[in-house]
VOMIPA-453487 format. One line per 8 residues: number of its first residue (from 1); their letters; for each residue x, y, z of N, C-alpha, C. Coordinates in pm, whole numbers, plus 50000, padded with zeros to 5 digits. Example, Ala and Ser with C-alpha at 12.3 -4.5 7.8 and 13.67 -1.06 7.14 Angstrom:
2
1> as> 51319:49431:50780:51230:49550:50780:51320:49670:50780  51285:49775:50708:51367:49894:50714:51290:50003:50787
// end
This chain:
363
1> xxxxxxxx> 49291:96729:62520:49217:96643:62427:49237:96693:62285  49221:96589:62204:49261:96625:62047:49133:96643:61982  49120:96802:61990:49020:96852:61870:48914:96770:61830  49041:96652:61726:48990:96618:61630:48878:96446:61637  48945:96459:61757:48899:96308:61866:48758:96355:61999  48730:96525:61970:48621:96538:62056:48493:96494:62055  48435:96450:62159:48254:96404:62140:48208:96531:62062  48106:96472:62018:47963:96547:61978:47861:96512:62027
9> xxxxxxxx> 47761:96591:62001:47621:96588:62072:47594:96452:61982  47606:96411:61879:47600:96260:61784:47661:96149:61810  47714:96161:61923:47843:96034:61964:47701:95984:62040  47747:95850:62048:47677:95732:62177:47753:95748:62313  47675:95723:62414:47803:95737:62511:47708:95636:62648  47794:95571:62728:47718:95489:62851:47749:95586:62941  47657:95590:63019:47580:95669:63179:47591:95530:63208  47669:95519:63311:47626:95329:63368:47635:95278:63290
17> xxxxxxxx> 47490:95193:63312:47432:95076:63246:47346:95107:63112  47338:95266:63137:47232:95345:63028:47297:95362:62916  47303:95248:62792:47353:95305:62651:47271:95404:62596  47352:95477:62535:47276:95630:62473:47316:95666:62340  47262:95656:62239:47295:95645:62102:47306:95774:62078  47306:95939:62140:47335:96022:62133:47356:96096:62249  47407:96199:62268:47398:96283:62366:47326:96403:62400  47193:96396:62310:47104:96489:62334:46997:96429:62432
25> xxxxxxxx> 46976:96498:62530:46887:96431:62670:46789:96530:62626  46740:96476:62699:46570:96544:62744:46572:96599:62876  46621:96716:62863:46566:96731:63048:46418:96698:63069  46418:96762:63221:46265:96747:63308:46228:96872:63283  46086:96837:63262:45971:96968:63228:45870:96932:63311  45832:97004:63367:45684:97004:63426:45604:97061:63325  45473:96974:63341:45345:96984:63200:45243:97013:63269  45233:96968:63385:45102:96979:63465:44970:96907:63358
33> xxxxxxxx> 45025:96815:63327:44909:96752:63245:44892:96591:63294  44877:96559:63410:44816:96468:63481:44718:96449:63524  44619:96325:63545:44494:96344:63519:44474:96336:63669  44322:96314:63721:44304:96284:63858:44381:96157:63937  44424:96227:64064:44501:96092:64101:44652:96134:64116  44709:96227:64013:44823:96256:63959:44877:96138:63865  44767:96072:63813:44834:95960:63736:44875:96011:63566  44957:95947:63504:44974:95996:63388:44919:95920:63283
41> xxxxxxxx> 44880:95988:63183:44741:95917:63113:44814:95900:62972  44703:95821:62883:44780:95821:62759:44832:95946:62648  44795:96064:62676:44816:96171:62637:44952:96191:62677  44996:96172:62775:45160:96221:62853:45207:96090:62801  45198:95940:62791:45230:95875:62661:45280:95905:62540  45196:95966:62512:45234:96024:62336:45313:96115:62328  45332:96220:62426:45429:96311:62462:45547:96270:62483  45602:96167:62567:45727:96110:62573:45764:96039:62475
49> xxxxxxxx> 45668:95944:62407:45732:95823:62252:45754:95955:62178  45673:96103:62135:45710:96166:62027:45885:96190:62071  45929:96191:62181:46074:96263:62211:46192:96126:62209  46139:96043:62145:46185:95901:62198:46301:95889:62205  46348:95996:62025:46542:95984:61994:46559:96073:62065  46572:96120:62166:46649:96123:62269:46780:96131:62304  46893:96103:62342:46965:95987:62378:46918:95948:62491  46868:96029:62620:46807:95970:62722:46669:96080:62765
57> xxxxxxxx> 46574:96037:62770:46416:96110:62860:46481:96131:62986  46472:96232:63051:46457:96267:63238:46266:96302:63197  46256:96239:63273:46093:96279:63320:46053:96380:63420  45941:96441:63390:45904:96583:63455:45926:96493:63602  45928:96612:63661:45981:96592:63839:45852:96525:63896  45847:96388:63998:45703:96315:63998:45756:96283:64155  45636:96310:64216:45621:96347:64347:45634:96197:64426  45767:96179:64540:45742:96017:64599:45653:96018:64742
65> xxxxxxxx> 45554:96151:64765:45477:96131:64871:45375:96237:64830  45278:96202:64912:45104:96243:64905:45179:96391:64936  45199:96436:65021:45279:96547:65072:45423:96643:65013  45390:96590:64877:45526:96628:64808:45537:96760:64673  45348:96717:64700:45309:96837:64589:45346:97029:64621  45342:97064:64478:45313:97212:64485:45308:97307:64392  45226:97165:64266:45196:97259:64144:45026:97174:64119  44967:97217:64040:44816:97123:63992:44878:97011:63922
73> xxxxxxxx> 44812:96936:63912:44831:96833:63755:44982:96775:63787  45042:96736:63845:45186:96701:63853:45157:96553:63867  45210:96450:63818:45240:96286:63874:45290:96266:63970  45274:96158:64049:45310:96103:64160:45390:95965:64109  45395:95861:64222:45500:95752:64182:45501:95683:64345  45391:95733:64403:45355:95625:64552:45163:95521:64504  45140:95525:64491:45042:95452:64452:45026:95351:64343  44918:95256:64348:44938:95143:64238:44899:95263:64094
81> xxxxxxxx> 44777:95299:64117:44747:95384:63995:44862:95437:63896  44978:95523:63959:45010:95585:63927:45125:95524:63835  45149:95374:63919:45251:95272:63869:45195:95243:63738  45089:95193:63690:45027:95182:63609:45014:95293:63500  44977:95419:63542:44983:95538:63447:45142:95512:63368  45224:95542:63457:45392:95527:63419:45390:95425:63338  45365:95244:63329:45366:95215:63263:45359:95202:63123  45220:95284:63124:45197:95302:62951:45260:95432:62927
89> xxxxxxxx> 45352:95490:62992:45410:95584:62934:45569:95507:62911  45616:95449:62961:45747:95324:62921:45710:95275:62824  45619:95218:62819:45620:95118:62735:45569:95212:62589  45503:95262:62588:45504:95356:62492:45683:95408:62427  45747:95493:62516:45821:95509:62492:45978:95377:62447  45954:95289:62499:46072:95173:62477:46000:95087:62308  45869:95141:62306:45782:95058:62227:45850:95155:62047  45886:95271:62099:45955:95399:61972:46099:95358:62003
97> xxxxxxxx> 46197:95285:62089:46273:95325:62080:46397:95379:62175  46320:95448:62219:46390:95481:62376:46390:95452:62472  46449:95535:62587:46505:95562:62675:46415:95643:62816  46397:95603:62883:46372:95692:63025:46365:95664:63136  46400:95787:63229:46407:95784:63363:46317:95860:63435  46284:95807:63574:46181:95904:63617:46251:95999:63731  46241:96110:63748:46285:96192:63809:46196:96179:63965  46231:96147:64043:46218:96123:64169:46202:96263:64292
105> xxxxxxxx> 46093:96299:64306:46093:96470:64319:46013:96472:64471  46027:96591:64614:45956:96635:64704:45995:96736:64696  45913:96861:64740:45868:96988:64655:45900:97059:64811  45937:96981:64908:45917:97076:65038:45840:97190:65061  45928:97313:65102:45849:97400:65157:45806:97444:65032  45809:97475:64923:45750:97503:64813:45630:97463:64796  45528:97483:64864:45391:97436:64853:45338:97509:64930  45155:97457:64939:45034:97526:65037:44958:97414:65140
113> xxxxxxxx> 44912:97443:65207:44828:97391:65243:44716:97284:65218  44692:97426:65084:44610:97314:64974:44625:97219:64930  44763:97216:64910:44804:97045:64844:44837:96972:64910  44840:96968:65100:44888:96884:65158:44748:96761:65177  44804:96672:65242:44647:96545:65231:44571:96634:65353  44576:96670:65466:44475:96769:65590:44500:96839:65545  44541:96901:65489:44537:97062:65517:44670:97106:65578  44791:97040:65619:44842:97095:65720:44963:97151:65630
121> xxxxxxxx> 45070:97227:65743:45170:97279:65630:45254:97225:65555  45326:97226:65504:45459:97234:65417:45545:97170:65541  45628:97065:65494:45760:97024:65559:45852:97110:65506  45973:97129:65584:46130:97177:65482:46212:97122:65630  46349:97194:65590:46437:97120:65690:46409:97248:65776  46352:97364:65744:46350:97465:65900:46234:97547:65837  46187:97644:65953:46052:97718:65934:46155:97810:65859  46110:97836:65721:46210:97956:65662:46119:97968:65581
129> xxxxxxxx> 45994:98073:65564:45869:98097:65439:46011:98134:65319  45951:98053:65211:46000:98141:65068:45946:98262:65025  45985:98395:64963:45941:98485:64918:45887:98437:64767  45759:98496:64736:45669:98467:64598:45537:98410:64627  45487:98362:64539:45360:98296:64570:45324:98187:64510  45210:98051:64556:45192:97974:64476:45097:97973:64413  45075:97872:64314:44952:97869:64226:44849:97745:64336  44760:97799:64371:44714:97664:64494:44589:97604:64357
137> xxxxxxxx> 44593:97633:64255:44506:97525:64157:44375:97605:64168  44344:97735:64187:44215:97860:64211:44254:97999:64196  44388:97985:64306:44397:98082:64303:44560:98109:64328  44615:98270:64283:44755:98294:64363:44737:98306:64510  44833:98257:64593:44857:98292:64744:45015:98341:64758  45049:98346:64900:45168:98340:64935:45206:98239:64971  45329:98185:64983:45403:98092:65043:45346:98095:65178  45382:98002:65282:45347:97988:65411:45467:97936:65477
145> xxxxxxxx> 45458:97980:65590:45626:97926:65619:45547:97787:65694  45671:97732:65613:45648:97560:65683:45706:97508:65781  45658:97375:65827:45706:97359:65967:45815:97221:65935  45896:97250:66038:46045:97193:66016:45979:97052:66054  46078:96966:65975:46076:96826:65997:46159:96817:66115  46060:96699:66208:46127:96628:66308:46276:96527:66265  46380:96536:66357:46481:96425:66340:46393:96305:66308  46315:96256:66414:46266:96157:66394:46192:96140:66251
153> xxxxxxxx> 46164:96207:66173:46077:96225:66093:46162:96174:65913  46290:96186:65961:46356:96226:65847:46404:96037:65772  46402:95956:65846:46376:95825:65795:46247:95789:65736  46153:95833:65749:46009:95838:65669:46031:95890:65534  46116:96015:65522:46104:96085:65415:46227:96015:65275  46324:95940:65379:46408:95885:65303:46349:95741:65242  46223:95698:65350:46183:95566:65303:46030:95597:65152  46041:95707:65155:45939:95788:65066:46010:95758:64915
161> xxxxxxxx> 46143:95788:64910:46247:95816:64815:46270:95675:64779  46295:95540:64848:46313:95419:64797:46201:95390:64752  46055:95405:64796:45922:95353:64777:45908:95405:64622  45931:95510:64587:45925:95592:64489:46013:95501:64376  46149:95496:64429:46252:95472:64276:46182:95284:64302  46133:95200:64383:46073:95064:64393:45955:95067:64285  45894:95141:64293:45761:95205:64186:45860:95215:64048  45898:95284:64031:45943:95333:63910:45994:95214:63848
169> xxxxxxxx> 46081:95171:63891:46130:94975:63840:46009:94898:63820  45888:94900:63902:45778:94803:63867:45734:94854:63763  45713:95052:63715:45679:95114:63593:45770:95069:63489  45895:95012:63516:45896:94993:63378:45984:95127:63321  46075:95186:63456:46165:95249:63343:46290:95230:63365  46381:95296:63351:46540:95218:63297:46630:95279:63346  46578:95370:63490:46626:95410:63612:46557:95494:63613  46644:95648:63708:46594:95743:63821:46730:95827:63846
177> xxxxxxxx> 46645:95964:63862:46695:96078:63855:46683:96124:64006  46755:96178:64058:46666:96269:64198:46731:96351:64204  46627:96469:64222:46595:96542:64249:46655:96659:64295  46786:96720:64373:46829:96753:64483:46813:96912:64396  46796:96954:64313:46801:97131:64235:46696:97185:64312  46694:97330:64218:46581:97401:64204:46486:97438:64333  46551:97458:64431:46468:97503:64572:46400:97396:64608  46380:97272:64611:46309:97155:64652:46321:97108:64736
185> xxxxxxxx> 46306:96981:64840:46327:96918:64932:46437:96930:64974  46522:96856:64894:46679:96755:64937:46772:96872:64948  46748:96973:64815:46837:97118:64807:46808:97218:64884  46682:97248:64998:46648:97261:65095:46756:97251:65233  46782:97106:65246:46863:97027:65321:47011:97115:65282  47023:97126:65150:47173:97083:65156:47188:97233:65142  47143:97363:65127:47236:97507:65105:47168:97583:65260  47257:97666:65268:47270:97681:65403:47142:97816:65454
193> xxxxxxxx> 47104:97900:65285:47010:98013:65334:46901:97901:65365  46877:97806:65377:46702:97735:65387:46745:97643:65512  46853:97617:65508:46841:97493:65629:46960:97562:65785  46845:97542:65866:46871:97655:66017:46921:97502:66128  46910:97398:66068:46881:97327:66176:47015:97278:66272  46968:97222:66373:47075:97277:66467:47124:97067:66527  47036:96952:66419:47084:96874:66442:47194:96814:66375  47235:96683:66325:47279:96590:66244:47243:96663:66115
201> xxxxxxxx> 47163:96689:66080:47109:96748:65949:47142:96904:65922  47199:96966:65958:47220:97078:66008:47325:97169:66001  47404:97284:65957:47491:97338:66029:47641:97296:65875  47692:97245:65957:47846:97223:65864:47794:97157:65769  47866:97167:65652:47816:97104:65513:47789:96971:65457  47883:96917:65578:47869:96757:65583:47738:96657:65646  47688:96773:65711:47565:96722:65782:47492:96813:65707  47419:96944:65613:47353:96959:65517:47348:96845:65437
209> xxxxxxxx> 47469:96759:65377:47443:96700:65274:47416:96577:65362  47408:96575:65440:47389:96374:65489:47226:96326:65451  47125:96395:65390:47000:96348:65383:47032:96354:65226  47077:96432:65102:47118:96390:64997:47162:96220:64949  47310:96250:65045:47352:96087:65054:47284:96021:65102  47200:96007:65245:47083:95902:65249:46996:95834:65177  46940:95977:65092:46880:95901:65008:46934:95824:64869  47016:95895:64848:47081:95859:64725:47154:95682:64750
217> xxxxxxxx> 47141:95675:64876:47222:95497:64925:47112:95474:64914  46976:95513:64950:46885:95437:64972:46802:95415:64839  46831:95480:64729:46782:95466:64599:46894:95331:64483  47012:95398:64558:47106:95283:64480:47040:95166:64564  46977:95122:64684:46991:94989:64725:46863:94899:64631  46779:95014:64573:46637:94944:64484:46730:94949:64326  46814:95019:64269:46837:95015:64151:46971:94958:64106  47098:94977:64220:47238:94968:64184:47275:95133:64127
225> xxxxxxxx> 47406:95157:64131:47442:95268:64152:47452:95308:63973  47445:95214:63899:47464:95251:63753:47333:95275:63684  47257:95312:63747:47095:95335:63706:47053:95468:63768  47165:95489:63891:47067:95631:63942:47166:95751:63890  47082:95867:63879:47141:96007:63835:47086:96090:63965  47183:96171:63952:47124:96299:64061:47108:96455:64026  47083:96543:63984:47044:96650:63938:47063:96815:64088  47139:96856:64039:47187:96993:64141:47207:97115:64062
233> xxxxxxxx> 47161:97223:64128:47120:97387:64015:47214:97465:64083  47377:97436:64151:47482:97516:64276:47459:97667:64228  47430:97711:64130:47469:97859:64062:47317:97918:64070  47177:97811:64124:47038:97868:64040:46943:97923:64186  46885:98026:64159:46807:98088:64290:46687:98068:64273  46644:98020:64167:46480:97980:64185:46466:97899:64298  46296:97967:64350:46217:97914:64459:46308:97988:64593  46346:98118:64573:46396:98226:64660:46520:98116:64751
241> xxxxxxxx> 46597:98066:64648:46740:97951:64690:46878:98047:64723  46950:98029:64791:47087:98083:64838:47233:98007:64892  47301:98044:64882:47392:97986:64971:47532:98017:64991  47549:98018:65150:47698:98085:65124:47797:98107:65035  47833:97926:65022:47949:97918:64960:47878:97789:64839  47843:97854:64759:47780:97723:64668:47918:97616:64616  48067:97701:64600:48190:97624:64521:48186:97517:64625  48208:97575:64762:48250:97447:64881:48093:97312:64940
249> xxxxxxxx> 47970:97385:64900:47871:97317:64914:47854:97220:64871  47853:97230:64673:47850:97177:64605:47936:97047:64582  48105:97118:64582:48236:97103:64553:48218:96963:64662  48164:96970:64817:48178:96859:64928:48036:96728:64873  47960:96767:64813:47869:96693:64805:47900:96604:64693  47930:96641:64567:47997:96572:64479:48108:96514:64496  48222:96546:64579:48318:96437:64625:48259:96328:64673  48145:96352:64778:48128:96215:64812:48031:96142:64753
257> xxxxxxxx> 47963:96216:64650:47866:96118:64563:47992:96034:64455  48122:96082:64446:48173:95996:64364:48245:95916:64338  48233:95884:64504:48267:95775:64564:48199:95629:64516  48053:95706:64499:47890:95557:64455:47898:95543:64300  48018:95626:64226:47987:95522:64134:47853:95542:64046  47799:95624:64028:47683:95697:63955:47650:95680:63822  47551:95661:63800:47544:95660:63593:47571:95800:63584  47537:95917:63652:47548:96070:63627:47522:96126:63742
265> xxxxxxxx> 47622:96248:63718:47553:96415:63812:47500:96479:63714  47402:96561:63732:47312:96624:63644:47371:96784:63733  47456:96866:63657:47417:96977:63715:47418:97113:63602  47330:97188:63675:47310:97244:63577:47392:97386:63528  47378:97500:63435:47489:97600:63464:47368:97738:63488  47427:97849:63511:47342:97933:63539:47331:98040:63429  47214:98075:63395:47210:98086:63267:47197:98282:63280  47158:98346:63196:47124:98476:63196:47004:98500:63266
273> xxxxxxxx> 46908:98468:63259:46790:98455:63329:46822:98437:63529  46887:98342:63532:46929:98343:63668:47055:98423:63750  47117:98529:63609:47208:98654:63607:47101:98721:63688  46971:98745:63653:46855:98857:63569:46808:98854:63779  46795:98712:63803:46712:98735:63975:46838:98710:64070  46968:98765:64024:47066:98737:64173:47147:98661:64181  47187:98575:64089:47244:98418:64064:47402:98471:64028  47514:98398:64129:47619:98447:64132:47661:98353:63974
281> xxxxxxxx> 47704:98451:63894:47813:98391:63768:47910:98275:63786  47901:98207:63723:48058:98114:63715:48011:97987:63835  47944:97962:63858:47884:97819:63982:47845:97725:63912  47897:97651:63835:47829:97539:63726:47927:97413:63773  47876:97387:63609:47985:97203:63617:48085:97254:63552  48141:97368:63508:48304:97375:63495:48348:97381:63597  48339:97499:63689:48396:97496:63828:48374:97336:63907  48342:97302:63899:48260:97202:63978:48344:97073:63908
289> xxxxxxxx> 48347:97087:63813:48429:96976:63756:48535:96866:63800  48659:96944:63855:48747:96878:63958:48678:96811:64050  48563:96862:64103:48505:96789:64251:48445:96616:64204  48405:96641:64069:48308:96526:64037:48433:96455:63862  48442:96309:63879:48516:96223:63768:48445:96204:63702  48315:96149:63761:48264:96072:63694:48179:96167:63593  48044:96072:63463:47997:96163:63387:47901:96224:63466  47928:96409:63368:47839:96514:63402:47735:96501:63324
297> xxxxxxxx> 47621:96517:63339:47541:96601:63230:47520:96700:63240  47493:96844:63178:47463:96988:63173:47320:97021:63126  47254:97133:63179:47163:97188:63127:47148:97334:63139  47070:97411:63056:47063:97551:63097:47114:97641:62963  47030:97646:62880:47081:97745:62795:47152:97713:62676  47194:97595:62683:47276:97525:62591:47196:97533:62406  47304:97533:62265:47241:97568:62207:47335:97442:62162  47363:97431:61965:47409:97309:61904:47584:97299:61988
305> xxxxxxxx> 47590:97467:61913:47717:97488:61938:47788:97475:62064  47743:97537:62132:47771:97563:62281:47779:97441:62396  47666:97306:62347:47674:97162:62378:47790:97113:62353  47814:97093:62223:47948:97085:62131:48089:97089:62251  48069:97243:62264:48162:97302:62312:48219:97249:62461  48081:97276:62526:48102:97203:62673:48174:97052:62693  48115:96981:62572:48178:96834:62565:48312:96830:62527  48366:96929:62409:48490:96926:62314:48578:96940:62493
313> xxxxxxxx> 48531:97067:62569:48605:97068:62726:48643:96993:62799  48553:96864:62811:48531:96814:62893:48463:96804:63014  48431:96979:63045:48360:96932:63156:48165:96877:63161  48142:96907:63073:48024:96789:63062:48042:96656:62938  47994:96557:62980:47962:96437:62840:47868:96447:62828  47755:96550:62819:47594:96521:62774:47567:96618:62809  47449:96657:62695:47395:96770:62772:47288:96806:62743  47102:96863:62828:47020:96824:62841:46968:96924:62798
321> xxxxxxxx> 46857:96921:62690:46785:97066:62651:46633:97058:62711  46586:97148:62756:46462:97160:62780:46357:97221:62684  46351:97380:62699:46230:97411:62609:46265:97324:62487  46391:97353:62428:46352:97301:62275:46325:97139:62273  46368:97070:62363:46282:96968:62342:46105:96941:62365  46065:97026:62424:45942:97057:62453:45895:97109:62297  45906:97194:62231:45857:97215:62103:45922:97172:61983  46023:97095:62020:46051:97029:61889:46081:96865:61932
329> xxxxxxxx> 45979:96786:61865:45994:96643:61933:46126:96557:61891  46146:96599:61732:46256:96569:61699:46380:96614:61700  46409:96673:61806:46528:96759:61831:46684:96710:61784  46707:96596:61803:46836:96516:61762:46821:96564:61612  46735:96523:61543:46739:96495:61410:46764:96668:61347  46711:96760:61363:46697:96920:61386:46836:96940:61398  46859:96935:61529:47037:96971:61571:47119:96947:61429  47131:96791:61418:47210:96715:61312:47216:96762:61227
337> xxxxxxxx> 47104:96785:61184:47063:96904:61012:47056:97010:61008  47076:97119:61111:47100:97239:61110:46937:97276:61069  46872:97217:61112:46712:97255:61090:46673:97378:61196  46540:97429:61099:46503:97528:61191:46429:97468:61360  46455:97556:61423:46353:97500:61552:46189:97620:61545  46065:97462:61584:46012:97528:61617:45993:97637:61739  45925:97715:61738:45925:97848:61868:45794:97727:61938  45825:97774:62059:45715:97756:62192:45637:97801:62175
345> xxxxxxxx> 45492:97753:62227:45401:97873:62265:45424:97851:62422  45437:97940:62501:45449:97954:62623:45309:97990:62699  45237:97965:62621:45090:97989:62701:45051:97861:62739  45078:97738:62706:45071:97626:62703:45170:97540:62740  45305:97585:62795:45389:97500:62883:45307:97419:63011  45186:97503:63109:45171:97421:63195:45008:97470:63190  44966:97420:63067:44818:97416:63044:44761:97249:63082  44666:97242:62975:44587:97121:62961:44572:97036:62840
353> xxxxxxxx> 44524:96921:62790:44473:96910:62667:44604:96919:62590  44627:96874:62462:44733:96822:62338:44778:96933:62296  44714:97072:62308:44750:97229:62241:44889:97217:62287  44996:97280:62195:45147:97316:62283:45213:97201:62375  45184:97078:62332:45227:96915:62419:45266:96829:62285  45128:96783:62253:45145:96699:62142:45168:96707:62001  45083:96839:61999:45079:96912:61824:45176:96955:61770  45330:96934:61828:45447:97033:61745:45489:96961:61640
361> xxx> 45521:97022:61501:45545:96916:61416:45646:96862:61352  45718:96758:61328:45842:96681:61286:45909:96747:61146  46020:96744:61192:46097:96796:60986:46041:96660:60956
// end
């Protein structure tokens, strides 16, 4: 590629159907600032229109079953309520300007008891407790090892995932993200230290990933394939994550997602921090690149330059900042001007109330 002909984080660029007047995204943040219900209120409103320029919102990770939780305060996206909460957070946001998607999220074994609707345990694809503990909304505990989903069970969980991205279209947003990173449900399924199972779902990599692709057909059949994104962390060990061979895991799952034709793969790179708990070097979307044509987006660490850089490569067209979009609402505009960024307060990433959410302030 010619230098002088490379994207910038300032170029427009189409995901699909998704025009994007820049290439600064918004990753997903969890706020834990949902009200009773898990619905999202007009406060998480004002939080998304402040981020509006964008080029595209991913929305904090929002749960598509009663059973999906495993933080306090998190949104959901199975109930009318919650359809409604989402609404005035679209329309808020399309009302500034932008852009968003809702991130389509089950938390598997990553949870308690506490948050299930009885009481009962944690689903995952096998009894495998995570090492650490959760926040059960009182108090710290330990993880609990959860109990494996039935075969039979596993069409419920995929019909959870359409019900979810069906919601999100009646909310009123302009697709859907899922989920598959970060020790969760689907990424559960698909790396081989968490999933023992000995069926269809199970074992060789092609049957790890067959509940990925399930759902992911079953999300394109509510949206079309140029509306959905999918999001994967191959290099990241949070939520005590592993896997043999993440190059060939990864490398098989993205061949055949790119086959569907995708607005995006979302994957992310592994940053120093995930050096810091065990996280093998070099497992990102460069390596990964060959496996997947279509557009990447990146996240993880990324700074003006270094975005820049990844794109001038090629192996990402976009790329997604988190904290600093969290404390600086106007981040596009910042980048562009070589403006200072505000600092975080990190006492208030997954508090309550407008402190460290709403109050950060605009150049």
């Amino acid at each position: 590629m010619n230098p002088s002909h490379s994207p910038t984080l300032f170029d427009s660029i189409a995901l699909g159907a998704l025009k994007l007047p820049n290439r600064v995204l918004m990753a997903p943040l969890t706020r834990c600032r949902a009200s009773a219900g898990n619905v999202p209120g007009p406060l998480v409103a004002e939080y998304y229109a402040q981020r509006a320029s964008a080029g595209l919102i991913i929305s904090e990770a929002t749960s598509v079953s009663p059973c999906g939780f495993g933080y306090p305060n998190t949104p959901g996206i199975f109930t009318e309520a919650q359809v409604d909460g989402w609404r005035g957070v679209t329309d808020a946001v399309h009302a500034a300007g932008g852009r968003i998607v809702l991130q389509l999220w089950h938390v598997g074994r990553i949870s308690h008891p506490d948050y299930q609707p009885r009481g009962e345990l944690p689903v995952a694809p096998s009894a495998v407790k995570p090492r650490g503990k959760v926040f059960t909304g009182t108090a710290m505990a330990d993880y609990v090892t959860p109990r494996a989903l039935e075969t039979s069970e596993i069409p419920g969980i995929i019909a959870e995932y359409a019900l979810g991205a069906t919601l999100a279209r009646k909310a009123g947003f302009d697709g859907v993200e899922i989920h598959n990173a970060n020790g969760y449900l689907l990424d559960q399924f698909l790396r081989d230290g968490t999933n023992q199972r000995q069926d269809r779902y199970g074992g060789a990599v092609a049957n790890r990933a067959r509940l990925t692709l399930e759902v992911t057909e079953a999300v394109i059949g509510v949206w079309g394939a140029d509306r959905v994104g999918i999001r994967f962390s191959p290099g990241g060990v949070f939520n005590d994550m592993h896997d043999s061979n993440p190059l060939e895991t990864f490398g098989y799952v993205l061949r055949e997602l790119s086959r569907l034709n995708l607005a995006y793969a979302h994957v992310t790179q592994v940053t120093a921090q995930d050096i810091a708990h065990g996280a093998r070097d070099g497992v990102g979307p460069k390596e990964l690149r060959p496996a997947y044509p279509g557009a990447i987006v990146s996240a993880g660490g990324f700074t003006k330059d270094t975005g820049n850089q990844a794109l001038s490569e090629g192996w990402a067209d976009a790329i997604a900042f988190g904290v600093p979009f969290l404390a600086n609402p106007d981040l596009p505009a910042r980048l562009l001007k070589g403006a200072a960024l505000n600092t975080p307060d990190e006492s208030t990433f997954y508090a309550s109330g407008p402190k460290g959410y709403t109050d950060y302030p605009t150049i």
